[in-house]
C-alpha positions as CSV (number, residue, x, y, z in Angstrom):
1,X,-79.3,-39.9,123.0
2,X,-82.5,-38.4,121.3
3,X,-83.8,-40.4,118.2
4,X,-86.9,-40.2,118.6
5,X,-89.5,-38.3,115.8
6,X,-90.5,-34.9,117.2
7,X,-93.8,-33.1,117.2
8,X,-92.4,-30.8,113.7
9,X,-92.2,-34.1,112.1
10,X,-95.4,-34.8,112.0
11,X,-97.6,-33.3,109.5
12,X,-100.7,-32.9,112.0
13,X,-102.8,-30.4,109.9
14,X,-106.8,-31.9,109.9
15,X,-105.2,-34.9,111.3
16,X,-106.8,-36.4,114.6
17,X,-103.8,-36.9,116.8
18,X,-103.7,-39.1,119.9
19,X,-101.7,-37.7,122.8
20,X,-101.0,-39.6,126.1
21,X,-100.3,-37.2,128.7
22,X,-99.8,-37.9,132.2
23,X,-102.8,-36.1,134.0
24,X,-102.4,-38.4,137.1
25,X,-102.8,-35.5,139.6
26,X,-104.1,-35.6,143.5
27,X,-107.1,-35.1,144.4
28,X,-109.2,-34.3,147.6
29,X,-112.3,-36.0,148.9
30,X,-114.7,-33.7,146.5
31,X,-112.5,-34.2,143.6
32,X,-110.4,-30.9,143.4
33,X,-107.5,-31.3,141.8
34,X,-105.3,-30.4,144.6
35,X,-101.7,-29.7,142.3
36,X,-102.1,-29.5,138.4
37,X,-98.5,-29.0,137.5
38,X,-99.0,-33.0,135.5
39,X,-101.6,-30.9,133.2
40,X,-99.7,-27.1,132.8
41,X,-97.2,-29.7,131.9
42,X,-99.1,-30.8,128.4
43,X,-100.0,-27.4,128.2
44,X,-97.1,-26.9,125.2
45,X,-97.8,-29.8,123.4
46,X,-101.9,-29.5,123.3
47,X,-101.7,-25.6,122.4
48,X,-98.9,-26.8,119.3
49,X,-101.5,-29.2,118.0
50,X,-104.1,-26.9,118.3
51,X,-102.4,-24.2,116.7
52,X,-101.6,-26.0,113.8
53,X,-105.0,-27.3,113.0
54,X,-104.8,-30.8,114.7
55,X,-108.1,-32.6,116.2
56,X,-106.4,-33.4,119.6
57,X,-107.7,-36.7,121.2
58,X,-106.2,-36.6,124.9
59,X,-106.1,-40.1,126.5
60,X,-104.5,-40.7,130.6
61,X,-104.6,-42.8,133.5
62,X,-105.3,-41.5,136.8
63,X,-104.8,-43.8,140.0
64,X,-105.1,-47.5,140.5
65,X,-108.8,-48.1,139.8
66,X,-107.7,-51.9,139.1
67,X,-109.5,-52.3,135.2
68,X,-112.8,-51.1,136.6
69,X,-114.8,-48.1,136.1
70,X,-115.1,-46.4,139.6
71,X,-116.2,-42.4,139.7
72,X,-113.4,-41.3,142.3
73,X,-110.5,-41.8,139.1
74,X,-112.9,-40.2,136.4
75,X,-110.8,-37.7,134.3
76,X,-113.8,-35.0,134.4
77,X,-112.2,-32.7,137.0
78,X,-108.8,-32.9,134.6
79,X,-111.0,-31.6,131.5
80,X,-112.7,-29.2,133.4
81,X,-109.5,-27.7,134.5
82,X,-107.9,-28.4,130.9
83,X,-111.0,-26.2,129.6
84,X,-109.8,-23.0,132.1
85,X,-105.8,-23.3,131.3
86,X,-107.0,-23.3,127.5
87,X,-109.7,-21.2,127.5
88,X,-111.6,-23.5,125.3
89,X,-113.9,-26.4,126.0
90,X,-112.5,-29.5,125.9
91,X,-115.3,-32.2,125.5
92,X,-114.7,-35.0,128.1
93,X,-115.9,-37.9,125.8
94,X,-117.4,-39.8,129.3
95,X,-117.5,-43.5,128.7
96,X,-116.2,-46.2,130.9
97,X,-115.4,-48.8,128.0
98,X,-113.0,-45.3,126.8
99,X,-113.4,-46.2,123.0
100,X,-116.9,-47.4,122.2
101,X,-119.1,-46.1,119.2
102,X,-120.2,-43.1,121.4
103,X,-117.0,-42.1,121.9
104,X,-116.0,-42.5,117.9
105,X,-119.0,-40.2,117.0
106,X,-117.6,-37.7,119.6
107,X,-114.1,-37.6,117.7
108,X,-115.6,-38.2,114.1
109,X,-117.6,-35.0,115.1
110,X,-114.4,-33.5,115.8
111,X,-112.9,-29.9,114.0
112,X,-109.3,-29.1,113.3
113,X,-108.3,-27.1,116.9
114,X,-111.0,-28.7,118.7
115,X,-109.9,-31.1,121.8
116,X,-111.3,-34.3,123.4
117,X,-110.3,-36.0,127.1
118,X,-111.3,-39.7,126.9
119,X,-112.0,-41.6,130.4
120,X,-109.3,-43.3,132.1
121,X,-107.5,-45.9,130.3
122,X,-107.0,-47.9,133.7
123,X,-110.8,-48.6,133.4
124,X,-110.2,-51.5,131.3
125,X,-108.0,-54.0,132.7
126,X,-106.2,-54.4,129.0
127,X,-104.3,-51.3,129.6
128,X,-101.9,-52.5,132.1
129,X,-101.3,-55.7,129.8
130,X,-101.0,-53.7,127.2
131,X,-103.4,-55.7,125.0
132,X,-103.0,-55.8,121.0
133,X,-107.0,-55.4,120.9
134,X,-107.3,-52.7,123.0
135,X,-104.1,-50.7,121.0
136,X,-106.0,-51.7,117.7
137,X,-109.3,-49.9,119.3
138,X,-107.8,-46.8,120.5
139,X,-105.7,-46.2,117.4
140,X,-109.1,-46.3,115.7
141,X,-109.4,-42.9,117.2
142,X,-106.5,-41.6,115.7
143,X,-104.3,-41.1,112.2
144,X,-101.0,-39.8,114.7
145,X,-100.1,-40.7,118.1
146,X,-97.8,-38.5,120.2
147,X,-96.2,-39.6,123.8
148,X,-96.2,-36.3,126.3
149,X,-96.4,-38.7,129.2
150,X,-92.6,-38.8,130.7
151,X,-93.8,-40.1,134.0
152,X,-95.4,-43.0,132.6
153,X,-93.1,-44.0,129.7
154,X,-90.9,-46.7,132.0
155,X,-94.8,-48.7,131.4
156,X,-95.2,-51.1,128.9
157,X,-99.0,-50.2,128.7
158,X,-101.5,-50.7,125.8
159,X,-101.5,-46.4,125.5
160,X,-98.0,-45.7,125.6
161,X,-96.4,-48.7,124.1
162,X,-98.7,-51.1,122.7
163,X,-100.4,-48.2,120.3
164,X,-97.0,-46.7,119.1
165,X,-96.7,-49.5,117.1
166,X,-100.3,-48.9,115.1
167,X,-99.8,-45.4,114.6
168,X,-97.1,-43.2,113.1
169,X,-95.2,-41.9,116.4
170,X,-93.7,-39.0,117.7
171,X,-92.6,-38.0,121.8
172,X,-94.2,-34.4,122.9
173,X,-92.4,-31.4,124.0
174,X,-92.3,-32.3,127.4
175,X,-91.1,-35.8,126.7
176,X,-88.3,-34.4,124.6
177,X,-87.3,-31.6,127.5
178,X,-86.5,-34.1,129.6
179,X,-85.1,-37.3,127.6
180,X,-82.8,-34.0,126.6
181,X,-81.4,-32.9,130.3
182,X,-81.0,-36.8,131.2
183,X,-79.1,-37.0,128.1
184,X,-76.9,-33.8,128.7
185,X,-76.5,-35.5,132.7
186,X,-75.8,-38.8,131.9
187,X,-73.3,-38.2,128.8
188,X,-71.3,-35.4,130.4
189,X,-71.9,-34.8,134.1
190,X,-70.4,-32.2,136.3
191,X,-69.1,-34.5,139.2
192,X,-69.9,-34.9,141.8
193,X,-72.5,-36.7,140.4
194,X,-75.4,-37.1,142.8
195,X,-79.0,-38.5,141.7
196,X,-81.8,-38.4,144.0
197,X,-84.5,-40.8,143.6
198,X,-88.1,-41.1,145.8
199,X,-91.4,-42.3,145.0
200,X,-93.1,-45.4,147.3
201,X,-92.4,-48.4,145.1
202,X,-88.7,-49.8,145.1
203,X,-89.9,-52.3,142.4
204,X,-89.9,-49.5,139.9
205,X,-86.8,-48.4,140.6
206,X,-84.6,-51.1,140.5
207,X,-83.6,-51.2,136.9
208,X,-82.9,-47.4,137.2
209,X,-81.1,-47.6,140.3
210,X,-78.9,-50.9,138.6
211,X,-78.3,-48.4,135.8
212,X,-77.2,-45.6,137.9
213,X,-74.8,-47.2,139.9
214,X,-71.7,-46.6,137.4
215,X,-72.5,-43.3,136.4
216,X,-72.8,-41.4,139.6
217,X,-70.8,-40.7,142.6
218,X,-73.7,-41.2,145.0
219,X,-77.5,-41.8,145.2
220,X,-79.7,-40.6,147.5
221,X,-82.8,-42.5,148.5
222,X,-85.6,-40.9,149.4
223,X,-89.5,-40.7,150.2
224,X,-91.5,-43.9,151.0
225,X,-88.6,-46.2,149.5
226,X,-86.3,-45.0,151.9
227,X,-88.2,-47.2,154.2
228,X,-87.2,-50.6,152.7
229,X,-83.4,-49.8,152.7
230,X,-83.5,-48.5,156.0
231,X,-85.4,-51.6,157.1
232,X,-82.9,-54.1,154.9
């Protein structure tokens, strides 16, 4: 099931690699990130690139700010907290535009280990239509791009999809952990086969449910979709 390039195939060393990582963690009212298993997460992939002399551009979306800058989905708390679990500072290259020639200055200022969070890609609108400008900027960034963002990889965005296709491409270590157990459950199962699904938006899960249906024994609905079965 796994064809995809990994992160050893990539020759990385004084490279400036683009990584989309998921960091779409809660937060409270005063912007404390409230559960930062989405950033330990990265944690793997980031220290690999660091390790072996990569300049690590970090790029995520983080809520539904609807392609406009607004300060309650700024990324700053996730670099802040990116700069603790690394013990190194992580530059948070603030600008609502994300790439703009502040922003290229930042990364062309860049040394191999060093690491740079850009602003949330949801702040331009061309990220959910996953806009052939928009790739073409953000790959300006970069001379590699690596996907480490698992939750977000069912998305046909600009930063997951649209930029793959500028950039030589590889899936991160925590992509590849879990494209492997899906593989190892879906291509020999012990039965019975159950698969539990949640999550508030039924629309996302169609296809995978429709998918599921002849490979498992049951499914169990859960969470906020639960509600529209149990209504239907």
């Amino acid at each position: 099931m796994l064809n995809k390039k990994t992160l050893e195939d990539l020759q990385v060393q004084g490279k400036r690699v683009l990584v989309r990582c998921d960091f779409n963690v809660p937060m409270d009212e005063e912007q404390n990130i409230t559960d930062d298993r989405r950033i330990t997460s990265s944690l793997p992939t980031i220290e690999y690139l660091m390790n072996k002399g990569a300049k690590v551009v970090l790029m995520s979306h983080l809520g539904r700010p609807k392609g406009q800058p607004n300060p309650k989905f700024s990324l700053k708390p996730v670099a802040n907290r990116l700069s603790e679990l690394l013990n190194k500072d992580v530059v948070f290259a603030k600008d609502d535009r994300v790439v703009s020639e502040h922003v290229n200055k930042i990364v062309s200022d860049m040394e191999p280990g060093d690491v740079v969070l850009l602003e949330n890609t949801r702040f331009r609108k061309e990220e959910q239509e996953n806009e052939e400008g928009f790739a073409r900027e953000l790959a300006s960034l970069g001379d590699l791009y690596v996907n480490d963002a698992f939750g977000t990889s069912h998305r046909a965005h600009t930063s997951n999809v649209g930029i793959s296709g500028q950039l030589p491409s590889a899936i991160g270590y925590l992509v590849h952990k879990e494209i492997s157990i899906m593989g190892e459950a879906l291509e020999n199962p012990k039965r019975p086969f159950i698969a539990i699904l949640g999550g508030a938006k039924v629309s996302d899960k169609i296809g995978v449910i429709e998918n599921l249906l002849n490979k498992v024994d049951t499914i169990l609905i859960g969470g906020g979709m639960a509600l529209h079965f149990y209504k239907g």
